[in-house]
N, C-alpha and C positions, 0 to 999 in steps of 0.2 A: 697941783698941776699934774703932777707924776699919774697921782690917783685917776684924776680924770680921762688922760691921755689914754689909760689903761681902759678906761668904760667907752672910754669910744672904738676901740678898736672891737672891742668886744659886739658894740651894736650893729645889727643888721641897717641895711640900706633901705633904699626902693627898690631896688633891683634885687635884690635879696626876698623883697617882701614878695615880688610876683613870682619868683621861681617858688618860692614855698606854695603859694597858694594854686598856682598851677600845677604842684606834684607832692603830695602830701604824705608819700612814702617813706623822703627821706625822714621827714619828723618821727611819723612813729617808728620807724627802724631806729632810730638815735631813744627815742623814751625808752623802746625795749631792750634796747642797750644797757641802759641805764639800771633798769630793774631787774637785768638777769647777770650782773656785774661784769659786763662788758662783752655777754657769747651771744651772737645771733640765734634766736629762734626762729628754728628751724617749721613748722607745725600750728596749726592754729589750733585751738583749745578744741578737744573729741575728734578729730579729723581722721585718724587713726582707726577711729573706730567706725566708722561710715566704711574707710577703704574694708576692715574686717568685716562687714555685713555684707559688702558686696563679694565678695569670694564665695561665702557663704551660700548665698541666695544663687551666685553663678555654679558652682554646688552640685545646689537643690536641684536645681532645672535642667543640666546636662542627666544627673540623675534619671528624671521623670523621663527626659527623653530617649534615655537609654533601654528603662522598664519597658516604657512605649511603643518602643518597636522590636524589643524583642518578644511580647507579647504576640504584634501582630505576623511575625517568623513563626511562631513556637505553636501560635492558636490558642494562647492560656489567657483566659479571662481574669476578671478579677473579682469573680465571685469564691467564696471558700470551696474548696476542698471537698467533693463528697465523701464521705465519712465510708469504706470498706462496707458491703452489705453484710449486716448480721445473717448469720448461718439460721436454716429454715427450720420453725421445731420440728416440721417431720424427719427431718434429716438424723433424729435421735432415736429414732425405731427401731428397735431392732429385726430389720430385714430379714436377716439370714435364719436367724434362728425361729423366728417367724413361720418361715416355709419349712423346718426340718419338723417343727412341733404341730404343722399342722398335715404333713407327710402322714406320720406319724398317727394322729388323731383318722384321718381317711383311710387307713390301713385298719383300726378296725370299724370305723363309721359302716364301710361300704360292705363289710362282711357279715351277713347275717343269717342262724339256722336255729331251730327252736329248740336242737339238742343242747346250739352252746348262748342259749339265748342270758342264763344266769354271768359268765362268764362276758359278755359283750358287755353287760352292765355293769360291770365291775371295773374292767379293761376305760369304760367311758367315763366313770365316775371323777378318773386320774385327769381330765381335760376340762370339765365344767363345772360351775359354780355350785355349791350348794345348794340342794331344793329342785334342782333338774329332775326334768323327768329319766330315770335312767335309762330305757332305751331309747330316748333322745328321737320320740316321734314315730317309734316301727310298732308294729302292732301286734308281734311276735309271730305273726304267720311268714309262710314262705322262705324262700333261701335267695341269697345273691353269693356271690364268689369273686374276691376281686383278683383280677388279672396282674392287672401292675398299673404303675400311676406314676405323675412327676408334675412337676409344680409347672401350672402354665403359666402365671402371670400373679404380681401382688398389687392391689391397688392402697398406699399409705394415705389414709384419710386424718391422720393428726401424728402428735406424738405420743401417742397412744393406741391408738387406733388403725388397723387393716385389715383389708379382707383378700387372705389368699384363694386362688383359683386353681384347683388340681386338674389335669388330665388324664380321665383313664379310662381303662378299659375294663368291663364289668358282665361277668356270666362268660359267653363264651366269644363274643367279639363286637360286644355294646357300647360304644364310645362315647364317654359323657364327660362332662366337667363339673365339678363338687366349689360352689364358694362357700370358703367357712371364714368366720369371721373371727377376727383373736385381740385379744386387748394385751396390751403390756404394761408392765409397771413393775420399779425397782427390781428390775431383773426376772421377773415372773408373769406367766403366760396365762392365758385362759381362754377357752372356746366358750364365746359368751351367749351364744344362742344355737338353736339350729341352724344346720346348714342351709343354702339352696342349689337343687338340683338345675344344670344348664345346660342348654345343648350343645353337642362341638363345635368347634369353628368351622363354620361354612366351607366348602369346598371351592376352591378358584378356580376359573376358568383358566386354564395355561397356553401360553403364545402360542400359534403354529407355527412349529421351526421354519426358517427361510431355507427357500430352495437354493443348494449349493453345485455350480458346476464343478465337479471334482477336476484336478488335475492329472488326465489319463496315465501320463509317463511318472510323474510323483505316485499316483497311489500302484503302479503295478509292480515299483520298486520297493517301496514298502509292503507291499501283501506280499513279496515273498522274502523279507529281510524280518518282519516283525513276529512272526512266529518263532522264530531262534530265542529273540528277547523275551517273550514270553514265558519260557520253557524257563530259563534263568529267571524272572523275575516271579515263578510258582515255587522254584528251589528256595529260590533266599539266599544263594551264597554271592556271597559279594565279589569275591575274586572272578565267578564267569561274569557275573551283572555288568561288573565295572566296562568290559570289553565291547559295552553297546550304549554305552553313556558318554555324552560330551565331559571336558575338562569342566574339573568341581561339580558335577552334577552330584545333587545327595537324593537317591532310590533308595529306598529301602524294599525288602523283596519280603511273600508270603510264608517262606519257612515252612515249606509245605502242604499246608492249610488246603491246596488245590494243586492241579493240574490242570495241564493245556488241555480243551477238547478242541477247538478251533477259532483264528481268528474269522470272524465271519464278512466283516464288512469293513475297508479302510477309505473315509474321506479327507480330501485333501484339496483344501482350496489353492487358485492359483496364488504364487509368491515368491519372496526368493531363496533365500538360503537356509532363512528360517520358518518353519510352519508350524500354525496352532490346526489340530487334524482331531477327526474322530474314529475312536476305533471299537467296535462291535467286537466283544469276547465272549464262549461261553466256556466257562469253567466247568468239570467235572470234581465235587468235592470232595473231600476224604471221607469215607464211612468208617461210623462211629463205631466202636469195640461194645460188644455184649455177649453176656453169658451162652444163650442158646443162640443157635443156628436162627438167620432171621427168613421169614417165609419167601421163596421163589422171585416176588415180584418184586420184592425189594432188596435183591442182590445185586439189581445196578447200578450204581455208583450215581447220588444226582447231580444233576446238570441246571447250571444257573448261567443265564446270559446276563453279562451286564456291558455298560456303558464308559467309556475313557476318553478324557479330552488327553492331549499331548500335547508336548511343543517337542518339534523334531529339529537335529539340523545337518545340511548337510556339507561333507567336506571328505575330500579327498574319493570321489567316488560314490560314496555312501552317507547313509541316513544314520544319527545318531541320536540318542531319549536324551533330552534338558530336564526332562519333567514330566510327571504324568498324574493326572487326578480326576477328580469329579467335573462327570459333563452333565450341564443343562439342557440336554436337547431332549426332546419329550420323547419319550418311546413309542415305537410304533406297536401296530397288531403284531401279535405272534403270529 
C-alpha cells in the first residue's frame, strides 16, 4: 500500500499531460538536467561558433569598405604598383668626355699644311681605328688654320654611340660645324669614321624692340645721377660703388679694365619706385702695354658702346642701382 501510494504521487495527471504537451521546454530542460548533473546548458551544440564567424565576416566587410573608399579619397586603383622606370642605356655614355675627346680630335682635324702634313697623321693616327686612312680624307694640298672651336651640341644615339658637333671658326672668319662621330666602350674612345662638314646655325630674324615712352622727369634725373655710378663701377672699388647701390645690392665693379667715355642714352619706362631702364654706355678701354711705340692712329684709346638693362630705385630724393646686367634690346645703326 505504502509502495503504491508512493507511484501515485509520482504519476502525472491529464492535466499534467496537456501542459507537457502544450510546452515541451520544461521536459528537455529537466533531460539536460539530468545529463549534465544537475547545471543548465547554457548553448546549443557549435552555436559559438556561428556567433565567431559572424564577427568575422562583419570583419571582413567593414574592412572592404574601408579600402573602398579610401581608394576612392586617395585615387589608388587596385591594379599593382608600376615598377620605378629602369634607367635609359644611353644614359651610360660618357658625355662629357665625349665632347673633350672630340675637342680635341677637331683641333687637329681642321688644321691642315703640307709642311706639317706628316705630323697631322701622326697627331690623327691617336683617334681612329686601325687601317684608316691617315689623313683622314685631305688630299695633302692647301692650308686651313683653325681659329677656335667649342662643342655645339652632342646627339647620344645608344650606349655606345654619339655624334658630337663642334663650332668653329676656320682660316680667317669661316664659321662651320664639324660632326664627328665617337664610339665608347669600357672606358675608351674612338673616332670611328670621317667626320662631316655642316653649315652654321642659321641666323634668326630678332624682335623689333617695342617702342618705349620714356619717363621725361625719371630719365633726366638719372642722365645726370648715372654717370657718377659709372665712374665707380669702371674703378671697382666697392667702398665709392656701394654709395649708389640699394640695401644688399651685390655689383661687382670692372677693376679698371675701362673708363667712362659717356652715358649716351637713358630709357626709363613710366612706374613707380622701382624701374627696370636701359642704359646706352660707351667705354673707352684700357690700352694694352708693348714694346715699341705703337703707330699715331692707334694712340687712342678704343671705344666700345655697349648695352645695360638695370633695375633702379628710388628713395629719399634719388635713384639708386639694385642690379645691373645684360640687355635684349637689339642694337641699333651706329
Amino acid at each position: 500500500m505504502v509502495r503504491r501510494a508512493t507511484l501515485d504521487r509520482g504519476m502525472p495527471g491529464a492535466a499534467d499531460d496537456d501542459a507537457l504537451l502544450s510546452d515541451p521546454a520544461p521536459a528537455r530542460a529537466s533531460r539536460t538536467a539530468q545529463q549534465t548533473g544537475g547545471r543548465p546548458w547554457r548553448g546549443g551544440g557549435g552555436r559559438w561558433l556561428i556567433w565567431v564567424a559572424r564577427v568575422v565576416a562583419w570583419l571582413v566587410l567593414l574592412l572592404i569598405g574601408y579600402r573602398g573608399v579610401m581608394a576612392i579619397v586617395t585615387g589608388e586603383t587596385g591594379s599593382t604598383p608600376a615598377s620605378p622606370p629602369a634607367s635609359h642605356p644611353h644614359s651610360s655614355f660618357p658625355s662629357t668626355q665625349a665632347e673633350a675627346y672630340a675637342l680635341q680630335f677637331g683641333e687637329v682635324y681642321l688644321n691642315f699644311a703640307p709642311s706639317t702634313a706628316d705630323r697631322r697623321a701622326a697627331l690623327l693616327a691617336q683617334f681612329l681605328p686601325p687601317g684608316t686612312d691617315s689623313q683622314l680624307g685631305w688630299n695633302g694640298a692647301g692650308t686651313q688654320r683653325l681659329r677656335s672651336e667649342e662643342v655645339s651640341s652632342i646627339q647620344v644615339r645608344s650606349a655606345h654611340a654619339a655624334v658630337v658637333t663642334l663650332l668653329a671658326i676656320v682660316n680667317s672668319d669661316q664659321l662651320i660645324q664639324l660632326g664627328v662621330p665617337v664610339y665608347a666602350a669600357h672606358g675608351r674612345l674612338v673616332v670611328t669614321g670621317q667626320p662631316a662638314l655642316l653649315a652654321p646655325p642659321a641666323r634668326a630674324a630678332a624682335p623689333q624692340a617695342a617702342t618705349v615712352n620714356s619717363d621725361s622727369v625719371a630719365q633726366s634725373e638719372l642722365q645726370a645721377q648715372l654717370p657718377a655710378f659709372f665712374r665707380a663701377y669702371a674703378n671697382g672699388s666697392q667702398g665709392t660703388l656701394s654709395r649708389f647701390l640699394t640695401s644688399g645690392a651685390q655689383v661687382a665693379g670692372m677693376n679698371g679694365m675701362v673708363t667712362l667715355g659717356q652715358v649716351q642714352s637713358v630709357t626709363v619706362p613710366p612706374g613707380g619706385s622701382t624701374r627696370d631702364i636701359t642704359v646706352v654706355v660707351a667705354w673707352q678701354l684700357a690700352a694694352g702695354k708693348t714694346g715699341s711705340s705703337p703707330p699715331a692712329t692707334s694712340r687712342a684709346p678704343a671705344s666700345l658702346t655697349v648695352t645695360y638693362r638695370m633695375t633702379v630705385v628710388r628713395q629719399d630724393g634719388s635713384w639708386y642701382v639694385q642690379s645691373i646686367g645684360t640687355s635684349t634690346q637689339t642694337p641699333g645703326p651706329p
